[in-house]
N, CA, C and O atoms as a GROMACS GRO file, in nm:
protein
  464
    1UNK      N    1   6.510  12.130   6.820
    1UNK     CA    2   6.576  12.121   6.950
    1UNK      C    3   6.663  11.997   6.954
    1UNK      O    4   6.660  11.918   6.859
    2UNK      N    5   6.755  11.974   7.078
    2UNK     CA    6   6.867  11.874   7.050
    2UNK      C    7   6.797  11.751   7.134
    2UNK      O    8   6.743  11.759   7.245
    3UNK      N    9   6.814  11.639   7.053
    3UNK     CA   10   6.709  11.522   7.073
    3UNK      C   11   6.823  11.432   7.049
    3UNK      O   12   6.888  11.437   6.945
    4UNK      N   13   6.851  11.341   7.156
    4UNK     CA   14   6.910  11.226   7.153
    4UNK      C   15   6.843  11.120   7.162
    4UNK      O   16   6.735  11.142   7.216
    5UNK      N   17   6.863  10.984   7.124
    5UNK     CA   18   6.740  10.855   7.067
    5UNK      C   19   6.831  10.742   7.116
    5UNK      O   20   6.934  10.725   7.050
    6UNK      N   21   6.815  10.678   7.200
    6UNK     CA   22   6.884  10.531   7.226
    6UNK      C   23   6.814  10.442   7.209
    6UNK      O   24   6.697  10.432   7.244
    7UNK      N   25   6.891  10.354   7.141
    7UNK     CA   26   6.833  10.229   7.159
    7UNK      C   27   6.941  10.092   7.143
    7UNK      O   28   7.059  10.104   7.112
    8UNK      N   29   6.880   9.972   7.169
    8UNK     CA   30   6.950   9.866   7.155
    8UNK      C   31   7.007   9.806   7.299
    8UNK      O   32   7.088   9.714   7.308
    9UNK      N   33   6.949   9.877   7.405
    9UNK     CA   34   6.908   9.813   7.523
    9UNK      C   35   6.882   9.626   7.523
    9UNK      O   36   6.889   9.575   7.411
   10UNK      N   37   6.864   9.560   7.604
   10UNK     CA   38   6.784   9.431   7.656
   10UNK      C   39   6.862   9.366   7.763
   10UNK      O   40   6.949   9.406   7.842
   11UNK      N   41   6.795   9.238   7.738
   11UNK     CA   42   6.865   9.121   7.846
   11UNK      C   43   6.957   9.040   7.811
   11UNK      O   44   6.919   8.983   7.709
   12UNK      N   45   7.076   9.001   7.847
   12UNK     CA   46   7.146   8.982   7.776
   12UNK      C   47   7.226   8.889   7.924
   12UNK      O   48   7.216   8.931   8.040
   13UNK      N   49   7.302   8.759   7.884
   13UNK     CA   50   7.335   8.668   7.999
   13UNK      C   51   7.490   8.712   7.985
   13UNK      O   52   7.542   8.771   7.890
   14UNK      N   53   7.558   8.660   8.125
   14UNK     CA   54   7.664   8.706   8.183
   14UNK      C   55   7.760   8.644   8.049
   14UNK      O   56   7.742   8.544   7.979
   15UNK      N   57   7.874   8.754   8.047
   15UNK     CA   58   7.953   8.726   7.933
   15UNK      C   59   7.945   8.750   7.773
   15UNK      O   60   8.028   8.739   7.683
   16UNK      N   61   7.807   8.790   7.779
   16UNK     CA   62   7.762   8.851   7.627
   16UNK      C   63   7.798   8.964   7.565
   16UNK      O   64   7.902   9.025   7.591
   17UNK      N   65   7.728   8.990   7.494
   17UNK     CA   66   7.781   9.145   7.405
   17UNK      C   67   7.616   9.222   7.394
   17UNK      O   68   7.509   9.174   7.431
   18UNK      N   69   7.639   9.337   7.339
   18UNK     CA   70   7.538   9.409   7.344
   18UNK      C   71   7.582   9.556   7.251
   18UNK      O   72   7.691   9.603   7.286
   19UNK      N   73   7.517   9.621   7.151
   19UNK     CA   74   7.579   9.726   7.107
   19UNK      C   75   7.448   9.861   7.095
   19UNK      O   76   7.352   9.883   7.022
   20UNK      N   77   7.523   9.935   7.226
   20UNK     CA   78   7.409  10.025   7.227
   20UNK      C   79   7.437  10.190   7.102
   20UNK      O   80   7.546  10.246   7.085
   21UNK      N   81   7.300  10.232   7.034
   21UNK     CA   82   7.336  10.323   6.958
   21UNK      C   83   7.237  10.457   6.996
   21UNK      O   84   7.124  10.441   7.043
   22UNK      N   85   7.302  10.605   6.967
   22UNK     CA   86   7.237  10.706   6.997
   22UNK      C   87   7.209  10.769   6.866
   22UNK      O   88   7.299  10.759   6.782
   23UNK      N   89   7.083  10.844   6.828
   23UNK     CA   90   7.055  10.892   6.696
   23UNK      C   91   7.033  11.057   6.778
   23UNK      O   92   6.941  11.079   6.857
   24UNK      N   93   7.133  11.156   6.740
   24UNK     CA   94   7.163  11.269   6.776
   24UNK      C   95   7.106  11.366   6.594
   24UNK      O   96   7.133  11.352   6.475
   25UNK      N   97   7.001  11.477   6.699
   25UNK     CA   98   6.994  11.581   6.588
   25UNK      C   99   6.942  11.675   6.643
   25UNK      O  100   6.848  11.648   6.718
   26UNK      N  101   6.978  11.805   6.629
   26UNK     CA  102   6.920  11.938   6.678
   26UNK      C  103   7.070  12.000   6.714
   26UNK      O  104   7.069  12.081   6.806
   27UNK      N  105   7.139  11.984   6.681
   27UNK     CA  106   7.277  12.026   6.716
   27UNK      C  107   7.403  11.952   6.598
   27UNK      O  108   7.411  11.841   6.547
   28UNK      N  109   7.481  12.069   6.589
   28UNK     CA  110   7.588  12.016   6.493
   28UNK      C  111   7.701  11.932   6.551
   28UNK      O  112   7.806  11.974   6.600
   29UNK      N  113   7.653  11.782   6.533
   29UNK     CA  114   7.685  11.704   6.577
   29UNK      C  115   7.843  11.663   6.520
   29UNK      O  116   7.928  11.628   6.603
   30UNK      N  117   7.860  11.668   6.443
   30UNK     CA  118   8.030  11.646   6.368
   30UNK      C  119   8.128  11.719   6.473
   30UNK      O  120   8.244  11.679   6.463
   31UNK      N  121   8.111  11.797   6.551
   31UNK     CA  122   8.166  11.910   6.602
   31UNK      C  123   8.161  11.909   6.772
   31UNK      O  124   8.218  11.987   6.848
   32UNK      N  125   8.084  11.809   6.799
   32UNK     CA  126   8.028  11.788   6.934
   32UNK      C  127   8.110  11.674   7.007
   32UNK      O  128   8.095  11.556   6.974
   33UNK      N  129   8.181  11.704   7.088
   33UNK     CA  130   8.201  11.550   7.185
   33UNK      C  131   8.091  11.439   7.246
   33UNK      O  132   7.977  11.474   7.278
   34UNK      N  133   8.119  11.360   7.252
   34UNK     CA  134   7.995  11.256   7.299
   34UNK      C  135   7.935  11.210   7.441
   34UNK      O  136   7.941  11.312   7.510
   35UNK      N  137   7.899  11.142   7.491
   35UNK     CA  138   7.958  11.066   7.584
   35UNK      C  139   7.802  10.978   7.641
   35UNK      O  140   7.687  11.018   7.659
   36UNK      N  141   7.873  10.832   7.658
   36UNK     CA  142   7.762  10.740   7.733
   36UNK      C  143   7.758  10.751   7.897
   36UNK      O  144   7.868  10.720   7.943
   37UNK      N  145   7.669  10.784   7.993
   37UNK     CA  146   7.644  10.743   8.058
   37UNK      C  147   7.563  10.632   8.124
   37UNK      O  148   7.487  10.564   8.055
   38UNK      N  149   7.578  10.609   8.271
   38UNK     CA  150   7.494  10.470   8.314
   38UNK      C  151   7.431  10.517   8.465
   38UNK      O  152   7.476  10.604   8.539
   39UNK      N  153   7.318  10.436   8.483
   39UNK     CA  154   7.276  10.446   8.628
   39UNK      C  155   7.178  10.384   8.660
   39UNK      O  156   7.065  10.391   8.613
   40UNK      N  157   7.241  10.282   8.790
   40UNK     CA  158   7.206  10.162   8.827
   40UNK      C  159   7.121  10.214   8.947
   40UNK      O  160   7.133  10.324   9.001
   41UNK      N  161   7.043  10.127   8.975
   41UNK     CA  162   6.931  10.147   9.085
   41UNK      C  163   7.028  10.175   9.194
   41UNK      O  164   7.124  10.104   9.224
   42UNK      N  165   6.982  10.323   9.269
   42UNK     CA  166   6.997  10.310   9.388
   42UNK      C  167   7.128  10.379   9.399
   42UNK      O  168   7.155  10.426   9.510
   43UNK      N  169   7.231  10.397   9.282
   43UNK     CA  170   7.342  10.454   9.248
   43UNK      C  171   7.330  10.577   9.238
   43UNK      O  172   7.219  10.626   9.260
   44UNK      N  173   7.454  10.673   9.199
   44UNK     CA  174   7.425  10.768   9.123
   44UNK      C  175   7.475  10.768   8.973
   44UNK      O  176   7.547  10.669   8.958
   45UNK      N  177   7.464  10.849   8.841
   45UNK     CA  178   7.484  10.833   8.765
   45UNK      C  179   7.640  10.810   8.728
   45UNK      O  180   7.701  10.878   8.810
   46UNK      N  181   7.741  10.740   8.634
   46UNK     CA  182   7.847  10.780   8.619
   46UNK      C  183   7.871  10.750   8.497
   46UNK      O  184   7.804  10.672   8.428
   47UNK      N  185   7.982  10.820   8.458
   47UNK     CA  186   8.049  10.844   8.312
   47UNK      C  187   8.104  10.719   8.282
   47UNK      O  188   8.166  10.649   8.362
   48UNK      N  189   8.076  10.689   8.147
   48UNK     CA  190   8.119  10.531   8.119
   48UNK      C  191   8.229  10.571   7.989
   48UNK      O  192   8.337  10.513   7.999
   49UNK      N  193   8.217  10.646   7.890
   49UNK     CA  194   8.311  10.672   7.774
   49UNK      C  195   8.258  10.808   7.687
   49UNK      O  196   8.150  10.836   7.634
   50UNK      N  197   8.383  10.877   7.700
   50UNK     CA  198   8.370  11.000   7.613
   50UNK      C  199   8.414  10.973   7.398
   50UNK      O  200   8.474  10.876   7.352
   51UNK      N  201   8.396  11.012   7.371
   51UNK     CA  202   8.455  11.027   7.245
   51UNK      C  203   8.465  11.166   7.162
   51UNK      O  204   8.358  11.226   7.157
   52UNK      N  205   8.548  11.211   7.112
   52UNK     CA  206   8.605  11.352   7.061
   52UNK      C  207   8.521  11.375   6.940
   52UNK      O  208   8.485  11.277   6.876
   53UNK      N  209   8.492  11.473   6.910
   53UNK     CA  210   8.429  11.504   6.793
   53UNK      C  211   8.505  11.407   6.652
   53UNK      O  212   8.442  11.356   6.559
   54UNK      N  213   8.611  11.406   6.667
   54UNK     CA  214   8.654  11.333   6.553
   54UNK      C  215   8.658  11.211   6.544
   54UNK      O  216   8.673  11.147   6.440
   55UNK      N  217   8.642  11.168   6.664
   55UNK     CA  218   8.639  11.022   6.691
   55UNK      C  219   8.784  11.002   6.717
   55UNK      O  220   8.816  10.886   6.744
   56UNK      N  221   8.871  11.083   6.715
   56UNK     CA  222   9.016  11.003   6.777
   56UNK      C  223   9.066  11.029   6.917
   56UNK      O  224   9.167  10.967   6.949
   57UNK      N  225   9.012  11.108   7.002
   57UNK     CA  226   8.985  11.056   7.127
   57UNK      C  227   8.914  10.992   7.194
   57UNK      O  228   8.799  11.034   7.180
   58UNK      N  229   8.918  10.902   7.269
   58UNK     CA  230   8.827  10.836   7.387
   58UNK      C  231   8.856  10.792   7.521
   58UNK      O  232   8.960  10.737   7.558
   59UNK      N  233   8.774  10.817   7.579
   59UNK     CA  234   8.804  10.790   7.732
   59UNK      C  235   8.653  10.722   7.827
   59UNK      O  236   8.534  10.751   7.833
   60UNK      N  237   8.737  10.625   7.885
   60UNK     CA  238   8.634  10.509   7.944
   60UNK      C  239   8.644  10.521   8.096
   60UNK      O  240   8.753  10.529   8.153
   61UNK      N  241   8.541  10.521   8.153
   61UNK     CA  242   8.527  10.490   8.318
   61UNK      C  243   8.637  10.305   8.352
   61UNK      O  244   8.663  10.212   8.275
   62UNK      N  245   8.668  10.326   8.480
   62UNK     CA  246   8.796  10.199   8.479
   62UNK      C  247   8.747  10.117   8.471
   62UNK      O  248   8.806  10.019   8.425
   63UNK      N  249   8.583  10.102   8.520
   63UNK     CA  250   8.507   9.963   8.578
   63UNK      C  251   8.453   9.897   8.393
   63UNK      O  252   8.370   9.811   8.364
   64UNK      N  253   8.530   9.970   8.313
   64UNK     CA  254   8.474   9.975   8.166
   64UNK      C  255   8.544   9.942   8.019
   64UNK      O  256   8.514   9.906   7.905
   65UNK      N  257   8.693   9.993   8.122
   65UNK     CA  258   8.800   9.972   8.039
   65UNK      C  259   8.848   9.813   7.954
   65UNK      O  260   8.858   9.695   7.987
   66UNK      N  261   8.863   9.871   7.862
   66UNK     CA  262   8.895   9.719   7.798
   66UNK      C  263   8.749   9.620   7.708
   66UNK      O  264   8.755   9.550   7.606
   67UNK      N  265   8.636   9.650   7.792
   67UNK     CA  266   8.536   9.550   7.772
   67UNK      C  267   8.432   9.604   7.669
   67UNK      O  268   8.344   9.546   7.606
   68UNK      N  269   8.492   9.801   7.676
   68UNK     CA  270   8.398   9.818   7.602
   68UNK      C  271   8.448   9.948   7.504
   68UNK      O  272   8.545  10.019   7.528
   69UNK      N  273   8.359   9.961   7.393
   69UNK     CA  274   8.432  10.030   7.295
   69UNK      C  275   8.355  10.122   7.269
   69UNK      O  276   8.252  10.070   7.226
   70UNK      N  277   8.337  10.321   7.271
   70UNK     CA  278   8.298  10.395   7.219
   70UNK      C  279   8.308  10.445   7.058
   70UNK      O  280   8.425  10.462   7.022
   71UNK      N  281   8.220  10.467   6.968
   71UNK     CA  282   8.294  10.508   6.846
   71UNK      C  283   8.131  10.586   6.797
   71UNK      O  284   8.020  10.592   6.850
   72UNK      N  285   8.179  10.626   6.692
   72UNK     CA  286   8.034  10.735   6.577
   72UNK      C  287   8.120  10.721   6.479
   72UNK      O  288   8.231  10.676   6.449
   73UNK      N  289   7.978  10.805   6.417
   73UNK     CA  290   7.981  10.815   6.257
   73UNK      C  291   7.849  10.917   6.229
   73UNK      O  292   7.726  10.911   6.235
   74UNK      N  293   7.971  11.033   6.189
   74UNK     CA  294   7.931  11.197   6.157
   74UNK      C  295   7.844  11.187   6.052
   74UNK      O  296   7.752  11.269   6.038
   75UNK      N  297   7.868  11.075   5.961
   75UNK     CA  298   7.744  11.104   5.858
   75UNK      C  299   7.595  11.036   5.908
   75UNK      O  300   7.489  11.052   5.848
   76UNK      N  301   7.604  11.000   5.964
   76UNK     CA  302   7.442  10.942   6.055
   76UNK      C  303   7.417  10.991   6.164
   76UNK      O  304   7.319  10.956   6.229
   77UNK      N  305   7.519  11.099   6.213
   77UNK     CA  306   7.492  11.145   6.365
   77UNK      C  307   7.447  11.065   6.458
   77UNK      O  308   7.345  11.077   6.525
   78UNK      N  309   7.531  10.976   6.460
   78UNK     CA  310   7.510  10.815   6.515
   78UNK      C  311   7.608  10.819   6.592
   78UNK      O  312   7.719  10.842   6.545
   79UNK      N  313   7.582  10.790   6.775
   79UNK     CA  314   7.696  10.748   6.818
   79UNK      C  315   7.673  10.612   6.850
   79UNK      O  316   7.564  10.564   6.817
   80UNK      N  317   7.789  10.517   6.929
   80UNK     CA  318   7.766  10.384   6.994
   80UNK      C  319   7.822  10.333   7.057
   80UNK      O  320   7.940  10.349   7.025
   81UNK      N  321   7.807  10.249   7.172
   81UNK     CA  322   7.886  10.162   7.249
   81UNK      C  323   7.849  10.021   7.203
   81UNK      O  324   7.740   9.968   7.181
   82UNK      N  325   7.978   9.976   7.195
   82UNK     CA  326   8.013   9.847   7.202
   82UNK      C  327   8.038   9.793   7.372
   82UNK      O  328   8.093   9.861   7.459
   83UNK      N  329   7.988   9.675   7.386
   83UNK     CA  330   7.951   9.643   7.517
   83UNK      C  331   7.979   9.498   7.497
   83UNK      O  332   7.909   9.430   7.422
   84UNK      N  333   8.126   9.428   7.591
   84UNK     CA  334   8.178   9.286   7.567
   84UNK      C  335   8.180   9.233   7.702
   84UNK      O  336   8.146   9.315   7.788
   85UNK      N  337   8.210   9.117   7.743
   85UNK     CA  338   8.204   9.041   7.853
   85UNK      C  339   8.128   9.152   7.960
   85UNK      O  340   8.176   9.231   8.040
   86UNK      N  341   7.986   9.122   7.923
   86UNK     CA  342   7.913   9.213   8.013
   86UNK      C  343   7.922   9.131   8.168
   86UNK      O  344   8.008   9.044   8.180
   87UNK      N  345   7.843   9.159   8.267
   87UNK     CA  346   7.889   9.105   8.401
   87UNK      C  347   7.740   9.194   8.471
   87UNK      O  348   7.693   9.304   8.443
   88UNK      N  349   7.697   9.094   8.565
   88UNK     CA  350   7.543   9.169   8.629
   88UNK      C  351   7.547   9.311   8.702
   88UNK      O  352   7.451   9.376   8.741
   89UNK      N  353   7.720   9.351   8.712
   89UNK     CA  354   7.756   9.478   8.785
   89UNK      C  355   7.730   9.546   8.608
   89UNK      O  356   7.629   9.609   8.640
   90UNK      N  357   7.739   9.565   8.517
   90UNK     CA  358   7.718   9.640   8.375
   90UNK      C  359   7.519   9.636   8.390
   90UNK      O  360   7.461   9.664   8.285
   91UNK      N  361   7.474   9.621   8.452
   91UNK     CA  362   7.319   9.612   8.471
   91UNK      C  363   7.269   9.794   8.528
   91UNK      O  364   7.302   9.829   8.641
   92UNK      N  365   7.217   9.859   8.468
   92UNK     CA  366   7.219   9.998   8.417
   92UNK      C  367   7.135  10.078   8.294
   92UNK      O  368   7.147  10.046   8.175
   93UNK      N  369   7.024  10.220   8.358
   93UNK     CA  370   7.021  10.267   8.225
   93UNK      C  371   7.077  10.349   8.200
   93UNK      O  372   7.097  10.450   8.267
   94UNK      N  373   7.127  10.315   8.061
   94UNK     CA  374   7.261  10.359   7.989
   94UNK      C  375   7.172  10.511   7.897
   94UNK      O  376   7.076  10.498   7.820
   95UNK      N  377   7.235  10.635   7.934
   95UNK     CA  378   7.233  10.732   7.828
   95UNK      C  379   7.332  10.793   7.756
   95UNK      O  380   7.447  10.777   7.796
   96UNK      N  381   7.314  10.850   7.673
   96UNK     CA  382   7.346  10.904   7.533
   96UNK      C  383   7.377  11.087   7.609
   96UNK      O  384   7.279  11.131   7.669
   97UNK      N  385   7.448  11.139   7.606
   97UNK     CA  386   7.471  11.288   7.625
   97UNK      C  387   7.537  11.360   7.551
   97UNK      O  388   7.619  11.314   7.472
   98UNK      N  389   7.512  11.496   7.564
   98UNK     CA  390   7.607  11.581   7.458
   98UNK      C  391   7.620  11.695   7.559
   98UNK      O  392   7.551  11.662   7.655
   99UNK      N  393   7.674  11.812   7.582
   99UNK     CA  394   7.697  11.896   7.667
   99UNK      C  395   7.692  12.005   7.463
   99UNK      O  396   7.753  11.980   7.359
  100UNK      N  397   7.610  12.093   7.490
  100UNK     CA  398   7.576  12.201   7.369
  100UNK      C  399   7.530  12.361   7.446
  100UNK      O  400   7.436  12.399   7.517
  101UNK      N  401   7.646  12.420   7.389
  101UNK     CA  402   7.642  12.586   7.472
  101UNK      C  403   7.610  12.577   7.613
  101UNK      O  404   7.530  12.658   7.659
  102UNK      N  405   7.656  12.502   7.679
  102UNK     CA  406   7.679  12.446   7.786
  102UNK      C  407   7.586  12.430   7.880
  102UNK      O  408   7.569  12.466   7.997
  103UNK      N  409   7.527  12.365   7.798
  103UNK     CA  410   7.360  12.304   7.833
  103UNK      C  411   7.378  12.128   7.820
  103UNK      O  412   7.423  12.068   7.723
  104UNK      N  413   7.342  12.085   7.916
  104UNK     CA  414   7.340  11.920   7.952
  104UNK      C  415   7.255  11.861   7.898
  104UNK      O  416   7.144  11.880   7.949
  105UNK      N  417   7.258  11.762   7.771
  105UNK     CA  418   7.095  11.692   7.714
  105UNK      C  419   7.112  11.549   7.745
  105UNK      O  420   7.228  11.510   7.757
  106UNK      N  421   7.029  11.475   7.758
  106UNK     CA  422   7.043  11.366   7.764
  106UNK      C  423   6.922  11.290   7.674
  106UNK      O  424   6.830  11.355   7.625
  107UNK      N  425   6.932  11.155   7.658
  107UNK     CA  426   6.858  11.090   7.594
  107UNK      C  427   6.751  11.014   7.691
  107UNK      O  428   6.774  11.024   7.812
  108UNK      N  429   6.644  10.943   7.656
  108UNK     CA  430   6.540  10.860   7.719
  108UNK      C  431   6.620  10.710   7.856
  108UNK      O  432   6.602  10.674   7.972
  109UNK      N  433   6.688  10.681   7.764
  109UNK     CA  434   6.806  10.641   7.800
  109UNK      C  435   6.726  10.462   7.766
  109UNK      O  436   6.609  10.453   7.727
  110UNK      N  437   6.789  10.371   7.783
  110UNK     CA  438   6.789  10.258   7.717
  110UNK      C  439   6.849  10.134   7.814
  110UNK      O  440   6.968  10.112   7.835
  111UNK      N  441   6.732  10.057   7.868
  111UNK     CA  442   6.814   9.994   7.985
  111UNK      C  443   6.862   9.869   7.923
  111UNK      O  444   6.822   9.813   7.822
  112UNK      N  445   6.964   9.835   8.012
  112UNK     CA  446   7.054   9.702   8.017
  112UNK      C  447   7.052   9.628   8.058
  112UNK      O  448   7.161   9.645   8.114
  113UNK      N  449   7.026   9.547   8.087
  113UNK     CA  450   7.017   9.419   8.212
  113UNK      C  451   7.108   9.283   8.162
  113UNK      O  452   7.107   9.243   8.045
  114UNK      N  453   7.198   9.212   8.285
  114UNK     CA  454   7.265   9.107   8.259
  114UNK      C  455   7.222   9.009   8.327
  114UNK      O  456   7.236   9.035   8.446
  115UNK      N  457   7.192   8.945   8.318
  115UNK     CA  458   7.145   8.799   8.424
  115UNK      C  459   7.093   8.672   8.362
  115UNK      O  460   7.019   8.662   8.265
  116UNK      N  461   7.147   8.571   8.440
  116UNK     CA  462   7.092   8.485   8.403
  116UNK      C  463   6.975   8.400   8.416
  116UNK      O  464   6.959   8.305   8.340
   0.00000   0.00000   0.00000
């Protein structure tokens, strides 16, 4: 079955970096678009960065743009965010999704926290 795995979550102080990764299998992942989501207490969930099966598209939520970087690698069925000048508004658990025969999976998901 299709099992997504995050990790690389923690605490991390204002202005840091952080690089979160998803370990995707149960689905032919080379072939699959990606995408990280986030959701902060009390929020509802929202889309933070897509990435194309090939990796040469991507697309980032605005509050995201610039600071942070989606990318994979088909031979590890590995996806990841890169996560830069984090800020206590980036405080969120972050999941891993795939949309497969148009069925919604998500991962455990992997929290974030910024503060000092």
């Amino acid at each position: 079955q299709v099992q997504l795995v995050e990790s690389g979550g923690g605490l991390v102080q204002p202005g840091g970096s952080l690089r979160l990764s998803c370990a995707a299998s149960g689905f032919s992942f080379g072939v699959s678009a990606m995408s990280w989501y986030r959701q902060a207490p009390g929020k509802e969930r929202e889309l933070v960065a897509t990435i194309s099966w090939s990796g040469t598209t991507t697309n980032y939520g605005d509050s995201v743009k610039g600071r942070f970087t989606i990318s994979r690698d088909n031979f590890k069925n590995t996806v990841y965010l890169q996560m830069n000048s984090l800020n206590p508004e980036d405080t969120a658990v972050y999941y891993c999704n795939v949309q497969w025969w148009h069925v919604n999976y998500w991962g455990q998901g992997t929290q974030v926290t910024v503060s000092s």
